[in-house]
N, C-alpha and C positions, 0 to 999 in steps of 0.2 A: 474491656471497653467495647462499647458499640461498634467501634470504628475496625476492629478488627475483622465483621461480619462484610462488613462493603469490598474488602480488600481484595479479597478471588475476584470479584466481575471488574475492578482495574487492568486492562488491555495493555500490552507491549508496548501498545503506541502513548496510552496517556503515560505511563509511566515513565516516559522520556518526550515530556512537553515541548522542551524548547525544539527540540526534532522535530516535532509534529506539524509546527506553526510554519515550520518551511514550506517554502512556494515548488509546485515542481518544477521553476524555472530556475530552482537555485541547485537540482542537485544533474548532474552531467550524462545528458540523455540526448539521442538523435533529436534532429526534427521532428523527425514522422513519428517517434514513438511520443514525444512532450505532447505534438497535436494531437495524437490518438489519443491521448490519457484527457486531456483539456478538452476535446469534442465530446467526450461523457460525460463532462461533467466533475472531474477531479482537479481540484487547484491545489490542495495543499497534499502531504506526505501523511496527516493525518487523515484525509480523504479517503488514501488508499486502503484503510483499516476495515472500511465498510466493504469490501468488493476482494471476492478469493480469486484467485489465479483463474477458476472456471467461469466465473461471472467475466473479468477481462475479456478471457476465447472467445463467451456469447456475442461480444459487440463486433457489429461491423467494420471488418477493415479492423481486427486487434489480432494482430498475429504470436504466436508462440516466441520468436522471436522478442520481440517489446516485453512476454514476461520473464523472460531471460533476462536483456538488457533490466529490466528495472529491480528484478533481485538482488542484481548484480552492483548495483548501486545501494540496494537497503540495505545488502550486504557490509558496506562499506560503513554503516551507520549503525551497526549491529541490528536489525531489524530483518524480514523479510514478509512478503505478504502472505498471506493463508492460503493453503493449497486449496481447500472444499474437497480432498478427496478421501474423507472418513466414511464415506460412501459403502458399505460391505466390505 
């Protein structure tokens, strides 16, 4: 079947939809870290999928901390977000 071919580029994340469509106001996070994630531009848990642990660090005012806390919670949902560090 064709549909076998698409099936590798399906993401952790799509692959657990109803997860995805959650708000990051629904899973249990500081203040500071919800507003840090919402000031860039991330509302849902699917959002997070686009953006590795090293893109988070880039933004201002996203401390190592928050990607702690927020693992910590994917974790909880079996998920976590991409490190970016296949780097060498």
């Amino acid at each position: 079947m064709c549909s076998l071919g698409s099936r590798s580029s399906i993401s952790v994340f799509e692959a657990k939809s109803p997860i995805v469509s959650k708000t990051i106001s629904e899973i249990e996070l500081s203040d500071d870290c919800r507003n840090a994630i919402q000031e860039i531009g991330i509302e849902t848990i699917g959002d997070l999928d686009s953006k590795t642990e090293i893109e988070l660090l880039e933004q201002n005012g996203f401390t190592q901390a928050f990607v702690d806390e927020i693992n910590n919670q994917l974790d909880t949902l079996g998920l976590k977000l991409h490190s970016g560090s296949n780097v060498g």
